[in-house]
C-alpha positions in Angstrom: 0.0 0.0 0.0 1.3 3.3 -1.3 1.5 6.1 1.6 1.3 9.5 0.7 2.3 13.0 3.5 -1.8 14.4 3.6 -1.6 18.2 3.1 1.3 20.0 4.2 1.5 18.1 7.4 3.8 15.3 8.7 1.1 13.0 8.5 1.5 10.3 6.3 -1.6 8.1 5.3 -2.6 5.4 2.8 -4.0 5.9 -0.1 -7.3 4.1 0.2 -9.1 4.6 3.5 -12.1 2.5 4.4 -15.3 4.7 4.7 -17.7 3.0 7.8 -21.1 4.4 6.0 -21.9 1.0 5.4 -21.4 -0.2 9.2 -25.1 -0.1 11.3 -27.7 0.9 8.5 -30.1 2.1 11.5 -32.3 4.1 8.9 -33.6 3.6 5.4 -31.7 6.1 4.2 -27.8 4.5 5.6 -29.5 1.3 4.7 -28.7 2.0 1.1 -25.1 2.4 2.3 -24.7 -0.8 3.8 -26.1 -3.2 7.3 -22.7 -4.1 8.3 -22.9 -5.1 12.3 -19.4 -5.9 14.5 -18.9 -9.5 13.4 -18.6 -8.3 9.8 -17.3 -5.3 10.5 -14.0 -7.0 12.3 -13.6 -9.2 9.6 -13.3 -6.4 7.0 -11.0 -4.4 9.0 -8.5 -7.4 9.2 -8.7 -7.6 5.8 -7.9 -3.8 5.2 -4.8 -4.5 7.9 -3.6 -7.1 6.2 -3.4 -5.2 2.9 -1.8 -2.1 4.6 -5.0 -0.4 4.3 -5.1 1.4 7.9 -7.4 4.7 7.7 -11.0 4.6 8.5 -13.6 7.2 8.0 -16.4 7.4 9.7 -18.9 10.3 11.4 -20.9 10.5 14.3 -24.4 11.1 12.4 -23.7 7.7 10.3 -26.7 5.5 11.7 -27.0 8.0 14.2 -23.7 7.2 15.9 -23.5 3.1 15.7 -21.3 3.5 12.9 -18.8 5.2 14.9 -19.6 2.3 17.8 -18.7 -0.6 15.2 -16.0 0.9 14.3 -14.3 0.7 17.3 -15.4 -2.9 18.8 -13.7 -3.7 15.0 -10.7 -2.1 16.3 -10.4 -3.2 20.1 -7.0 -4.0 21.0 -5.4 -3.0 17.9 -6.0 1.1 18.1 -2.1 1.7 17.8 -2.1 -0.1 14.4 -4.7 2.2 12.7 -5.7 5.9 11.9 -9.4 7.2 12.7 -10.9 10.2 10.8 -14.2 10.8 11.8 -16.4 13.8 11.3 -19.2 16.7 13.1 -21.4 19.5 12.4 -24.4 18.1 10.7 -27.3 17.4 13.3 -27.2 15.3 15.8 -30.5 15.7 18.2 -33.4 17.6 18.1 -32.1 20.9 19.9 -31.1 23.9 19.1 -27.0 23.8 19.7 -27.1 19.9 18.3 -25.9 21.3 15.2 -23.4 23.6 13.2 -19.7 24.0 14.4 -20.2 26.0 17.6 -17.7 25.8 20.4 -21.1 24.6 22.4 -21.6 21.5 19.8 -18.2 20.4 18.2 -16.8 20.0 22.2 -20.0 18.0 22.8 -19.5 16.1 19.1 -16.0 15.0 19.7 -16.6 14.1 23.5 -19.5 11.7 22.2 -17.4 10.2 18.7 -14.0 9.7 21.5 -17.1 7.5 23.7 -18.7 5.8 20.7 -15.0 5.3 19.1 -13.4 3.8 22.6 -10.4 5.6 21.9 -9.3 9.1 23.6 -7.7 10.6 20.5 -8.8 11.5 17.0 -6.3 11.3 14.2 -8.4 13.3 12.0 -11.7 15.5 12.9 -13.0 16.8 9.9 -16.2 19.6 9.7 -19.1 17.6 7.5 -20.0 20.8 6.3 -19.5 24.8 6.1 -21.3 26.7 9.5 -22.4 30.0 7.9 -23.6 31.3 11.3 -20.8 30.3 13.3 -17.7 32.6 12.9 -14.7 30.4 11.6 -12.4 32.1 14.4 -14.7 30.5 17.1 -14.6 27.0 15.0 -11.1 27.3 14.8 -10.4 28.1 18.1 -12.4 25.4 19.6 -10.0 22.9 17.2 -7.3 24.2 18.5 -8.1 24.0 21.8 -9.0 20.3 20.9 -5.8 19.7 19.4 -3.9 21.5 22.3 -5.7 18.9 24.3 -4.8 15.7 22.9 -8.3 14.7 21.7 -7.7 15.7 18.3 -4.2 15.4 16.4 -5.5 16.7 13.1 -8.1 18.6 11.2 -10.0 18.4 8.3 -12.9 20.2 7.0 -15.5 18.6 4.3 -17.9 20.0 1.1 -16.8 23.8 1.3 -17.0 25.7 -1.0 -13.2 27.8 -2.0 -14.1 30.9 -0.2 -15.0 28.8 2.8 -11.5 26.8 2.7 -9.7 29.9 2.0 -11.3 32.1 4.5 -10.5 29.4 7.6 -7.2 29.4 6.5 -6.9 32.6 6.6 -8.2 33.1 10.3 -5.6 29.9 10.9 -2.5 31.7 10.1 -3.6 35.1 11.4 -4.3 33.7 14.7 -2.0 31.1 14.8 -4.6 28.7 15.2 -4.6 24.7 13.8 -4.9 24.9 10.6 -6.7 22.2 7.9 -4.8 19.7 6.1 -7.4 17.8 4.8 -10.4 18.5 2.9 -13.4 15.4 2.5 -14.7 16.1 -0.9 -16.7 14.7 -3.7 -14.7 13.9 -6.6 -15.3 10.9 -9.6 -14.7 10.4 -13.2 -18.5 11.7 -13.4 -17.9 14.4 -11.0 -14.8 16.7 -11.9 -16.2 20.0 -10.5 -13.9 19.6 -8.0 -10.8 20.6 -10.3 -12.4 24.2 -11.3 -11.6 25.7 -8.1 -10.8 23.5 -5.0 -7.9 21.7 -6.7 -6.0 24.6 -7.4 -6.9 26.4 -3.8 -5.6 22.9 -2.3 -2.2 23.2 -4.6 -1.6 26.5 -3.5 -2.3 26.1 0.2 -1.1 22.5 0.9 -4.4 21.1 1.9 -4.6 17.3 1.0 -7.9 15.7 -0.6 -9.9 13.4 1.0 -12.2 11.9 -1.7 -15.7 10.5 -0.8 -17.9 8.7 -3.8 -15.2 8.1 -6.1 -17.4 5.6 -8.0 -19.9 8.6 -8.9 -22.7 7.7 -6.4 -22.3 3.7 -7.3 -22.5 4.5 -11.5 -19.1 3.4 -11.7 -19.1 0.0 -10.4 -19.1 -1.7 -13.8 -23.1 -2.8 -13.4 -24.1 0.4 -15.6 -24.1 -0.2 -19.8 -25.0 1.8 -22.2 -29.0 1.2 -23.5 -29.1 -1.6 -20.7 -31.9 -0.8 -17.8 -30.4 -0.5 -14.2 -29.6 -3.6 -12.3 -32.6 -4.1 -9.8 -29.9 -4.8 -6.9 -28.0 -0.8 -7.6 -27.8 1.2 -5.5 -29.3 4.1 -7.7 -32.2 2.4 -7.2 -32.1 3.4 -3.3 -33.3 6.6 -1.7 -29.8 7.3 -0.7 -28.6 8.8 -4.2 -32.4 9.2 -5.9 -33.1 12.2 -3.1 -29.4 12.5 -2.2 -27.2 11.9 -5.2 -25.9 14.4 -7.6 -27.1 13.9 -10.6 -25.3 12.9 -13.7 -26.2 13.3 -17.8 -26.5 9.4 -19.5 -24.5 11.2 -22.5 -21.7 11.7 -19.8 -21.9 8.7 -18.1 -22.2 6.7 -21.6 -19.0 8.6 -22.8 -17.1 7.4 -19.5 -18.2 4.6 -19.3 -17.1 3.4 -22.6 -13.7 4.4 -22.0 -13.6 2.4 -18.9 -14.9 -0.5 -20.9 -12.3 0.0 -23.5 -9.5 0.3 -20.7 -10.6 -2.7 -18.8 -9.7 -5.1 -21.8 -5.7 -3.7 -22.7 -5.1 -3.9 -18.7 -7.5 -6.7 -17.4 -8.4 -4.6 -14.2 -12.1 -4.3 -13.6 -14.5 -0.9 -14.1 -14.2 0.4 -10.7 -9.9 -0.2 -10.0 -9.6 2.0 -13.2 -11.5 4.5 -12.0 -10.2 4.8 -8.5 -6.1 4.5 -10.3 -7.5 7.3 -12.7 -8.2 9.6 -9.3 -4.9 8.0 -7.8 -2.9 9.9 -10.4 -4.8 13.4 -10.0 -3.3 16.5 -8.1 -3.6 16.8 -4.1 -5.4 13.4 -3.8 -4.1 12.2 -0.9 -6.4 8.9 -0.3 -10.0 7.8 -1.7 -12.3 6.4 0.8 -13.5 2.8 -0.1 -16.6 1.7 1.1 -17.8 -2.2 0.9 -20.7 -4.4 1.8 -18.7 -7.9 1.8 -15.1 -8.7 1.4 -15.6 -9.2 -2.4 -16.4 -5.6 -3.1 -13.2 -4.8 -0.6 -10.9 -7.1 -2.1 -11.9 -5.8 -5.1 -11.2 -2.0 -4.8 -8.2 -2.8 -3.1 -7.4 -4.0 -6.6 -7.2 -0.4 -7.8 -3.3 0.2 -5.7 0.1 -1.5 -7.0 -0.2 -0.6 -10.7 -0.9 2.9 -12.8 -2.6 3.6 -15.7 -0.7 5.1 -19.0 -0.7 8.3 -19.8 -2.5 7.6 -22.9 -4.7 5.6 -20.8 -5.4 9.1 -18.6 -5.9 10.8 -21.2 -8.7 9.0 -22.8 -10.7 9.0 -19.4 -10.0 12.9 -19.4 -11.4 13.4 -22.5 -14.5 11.2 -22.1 -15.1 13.4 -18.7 -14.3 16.3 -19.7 -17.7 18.7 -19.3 -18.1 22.6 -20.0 -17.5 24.6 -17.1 -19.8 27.3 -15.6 -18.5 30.6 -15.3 -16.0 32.0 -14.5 -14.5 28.7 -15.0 -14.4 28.2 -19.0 -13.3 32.5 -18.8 -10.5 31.4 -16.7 -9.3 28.5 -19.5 -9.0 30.3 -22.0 -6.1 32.0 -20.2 -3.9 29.1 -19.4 -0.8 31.6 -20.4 -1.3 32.4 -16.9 -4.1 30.2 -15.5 -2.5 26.5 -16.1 -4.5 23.7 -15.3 -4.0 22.2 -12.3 -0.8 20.0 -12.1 1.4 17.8 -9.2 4.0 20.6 -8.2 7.2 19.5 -9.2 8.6 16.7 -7.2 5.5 16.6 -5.0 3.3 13.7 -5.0 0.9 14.7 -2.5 
């Protein structure tokens, strides 16, 4: 397994983490992610372990918590071998501070993840989303105070926009304050938005990229063909991505789709490891969370490390996902003389 330094800190992690969405499914709607209880739960972590796969993602409103709680009976008396990122913000109970990223809630959030987790650190607390009515110095202070105490070593935010990434940064290094390394974001072969503006922010500023859905919401997996109905066991079918899930153009996903098809036959790797090498080569990623059901599906992605796709072979998947930009994107290419695209800086890998 490939390890890779996330951000511009001294932390170094490997480059597929195992997302715990699956682990619990207490509602309908993280029932589409996955039932996975403790029993199976252990058994795929030993099987991450055992592949160096040792980062897993979780957050404390996944099943309402009992994510978080498999998690750690899976990793009971083997803590010192792994790496936990878990995440706040998004509500949590019905009152009126059990939300947003208040001093009052994220203290209370990471208090009941360290209980739920069994562990009394965090490697990597992440901010689900952006708190518009919290200021970002009282976020960032109540990090830092989090990280002074032990409970946290590092943080991460998740789905800001550029201006919010840029703005907490900014309070960061004015006040001195822990700064983000990471940032959780959606980012696919059927989902490039991400490059118009985050990318190049996390270039310049040394944040790493933490990417959640890289099989596009489940279109990826290799069960989706061109003029063929949808499988009846996908999980496009579920509530999860029909209310939930961005949604994609069939001409787009046709186009990629094809090209993955085309790839899978000159390298003999499935639908889904091409896709997840194609984002392994892309600026900033640091790691792409991997969720599974069973060990087939985990066995599987872990399939998608050890090897790398051509440069001919990148290129085709660029150009079959390449979509128009909104503005003041498509203004902003047509002035690569001083707007290049977004590229590994020289010598960095990560």
């Amino acid at each position: 397994m490939e390890y890779r330094l996330l951000g511009g800190s001294g932390l170094k992690v490997p480059v597929l983490s195992f997302g715990t969405a699956t682990f619990g499914g207490s509602s309908e709607f993280f029932k589409g992610f996955g039932d996975t209880e403790a029993s199976g739960a252990s058994r795929l972590v030993d099987i991450c372990l055992d592949a160096g796969l040792t980062m897993f993602d979780s957050a404390d409103v996944y099943s309402a918590g009992r994510a978080e709680e498999i998690l750690g009976q899976a990793i009971r008396g083997r803590r010192d071998r792994v790496l936990i990122s878990t995440k706040g913000t998004f509500r949590s109970g019905p009152g009126p501070n059990d939300v947003g990223s208040s001093r009052h809630h994220l203290i209370d959030a990471v208090e009941g993840s360290l209980r739920r987790l069994g562990t009394d650190y965090i490697d990597l607390y992440q901010l689900h989303g952006f708190d518009a009515l919290t200021p970002v110095e009282e976020t960032l202070g109540t990090l830092d105070d989090l990280v002074r105490a032990g409970k946290i070593r590092y943080i991460g935010c998740s789905n800001f926009s550029g201006w919010h990434l840029m703005k907490s940064l900014a309070a960061s290094e004015t006040r001195g304050l822990a700064r983000y390394v990471a940032h959780q974001a959606y980012y696919s072969l059927v989902g490039r938005e991400f490059e118009w503006e985050l990318m190049p922010l996390a270039i310049d500023q040394k944040v790493g990229t933490v990417v959640w859905s890289p099989l596009g919401w489940g279109r990826l997996t290799g069960k989706i063909r061109r003029g063929a109905p949808l499988p009846e066991t996908t999980r496009l079918r579920t509530k999860v991505v029909v209310e939930n899930g961005p949604p994609v153009p069939d001409e787009l996903l046709n186009r990629v789709v094809d090209a993955l098809d085309a790839i899978a036959k000159q390298t003999a790797k499935t639908v889904p490891q091409i896709a997840l090498n194609w984002l392994l080569q892309r600026p900033t990623v640091a790691t792409l969370i991997i969720g599974a059901r069973n060990e087939e599906q985990l066995r599987q992605n872990l399939g998608a490390v050890g090897w790398s796709l051509t440069p001919e072979q990148m290129t085709a998947l660029d150009t079959a996902s390449t979509t128009t930009k909104t503005y003041p994107y498509w203004h902003q290419a047509s002035f690569t003389e001083r707007n290049p695209p977004p590229a590994w800086p020289v010598g960095v890998r990560s």
